[in-house]
C-alpha positions in Angstrom: -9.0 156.2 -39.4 -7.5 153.1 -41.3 -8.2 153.2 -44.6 -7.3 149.7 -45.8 -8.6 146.5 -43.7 -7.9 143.2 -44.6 -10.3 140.5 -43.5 -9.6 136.8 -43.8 -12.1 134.9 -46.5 -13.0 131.3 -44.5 -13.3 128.9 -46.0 -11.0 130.3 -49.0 -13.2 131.1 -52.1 -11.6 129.7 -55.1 -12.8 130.5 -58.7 -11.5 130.1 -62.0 -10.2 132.4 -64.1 -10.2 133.0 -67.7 -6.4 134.5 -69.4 -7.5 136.3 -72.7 -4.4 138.5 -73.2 -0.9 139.5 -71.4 1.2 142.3 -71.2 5.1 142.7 -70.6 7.3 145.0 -69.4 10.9 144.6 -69.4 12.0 145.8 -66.0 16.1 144.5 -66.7 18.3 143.5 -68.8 21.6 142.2 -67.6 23.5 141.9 -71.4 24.6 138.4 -72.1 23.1 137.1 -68.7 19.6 137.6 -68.1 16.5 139.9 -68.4 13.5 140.5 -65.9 9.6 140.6 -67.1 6.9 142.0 -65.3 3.6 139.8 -66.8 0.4 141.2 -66.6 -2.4 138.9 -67.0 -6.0 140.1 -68.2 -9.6 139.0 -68.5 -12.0 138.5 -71.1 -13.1 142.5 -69.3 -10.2 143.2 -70.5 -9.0 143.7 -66.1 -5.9 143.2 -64.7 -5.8 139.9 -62.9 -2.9 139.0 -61.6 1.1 140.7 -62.3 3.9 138.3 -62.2 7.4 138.7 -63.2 10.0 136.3 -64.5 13.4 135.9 -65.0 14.8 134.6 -67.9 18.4 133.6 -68.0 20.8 130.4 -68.9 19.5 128.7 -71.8 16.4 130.1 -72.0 18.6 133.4 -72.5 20.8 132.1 -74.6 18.2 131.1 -76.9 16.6 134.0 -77.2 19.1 135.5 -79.7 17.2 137.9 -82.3 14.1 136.6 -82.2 11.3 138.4 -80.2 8.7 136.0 -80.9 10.5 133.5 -78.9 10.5 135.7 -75.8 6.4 135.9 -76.6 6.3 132.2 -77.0 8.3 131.4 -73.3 6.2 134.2 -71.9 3.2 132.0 -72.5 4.5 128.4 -71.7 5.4 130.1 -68.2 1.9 131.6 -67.2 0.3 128.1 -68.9 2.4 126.4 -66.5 2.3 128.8 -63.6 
């Protein structure tokens, strides 16, 4: 017996979704190149929504330096404009 089924939704439901709060998880780091972020997106239920990851690297790297609060700041431009 299968346990997993998928079913096709016709017409496509869409909905919209509120983003109250992320979560990050840095899953590489190439030094001096690049780093890899899984993003996890949650409701105002505080539910996982949707993961994403991102790679970060050229400038946006670059100008990362010592400051984590920029890497918090790109994080959210991305899944604004995502």
């Amino acid at each position: 017996m299968q346990s997993e089924i998928e079913y096709p939704v016709y017409p496509n439901i869409k909905r919209i979704v509120n983003i109250c709060k992320f979560k990050y998880t840095i899953l590489e780091i190439k030094l001096f190149e690049s780093i890899r972020i899984a993003v996890y997106l949650f409701n105002e239920n505080d539910l996982l929504i949707e993961a994403r990851q991102y790679l970060i690297q050229g400038e946006e790297y670059n100008a990362w330096q010592n400051d984590d609060n920029y890497i918090i700041k790109l994080l959210k431009e991305k899944i604004q404009n995502n």
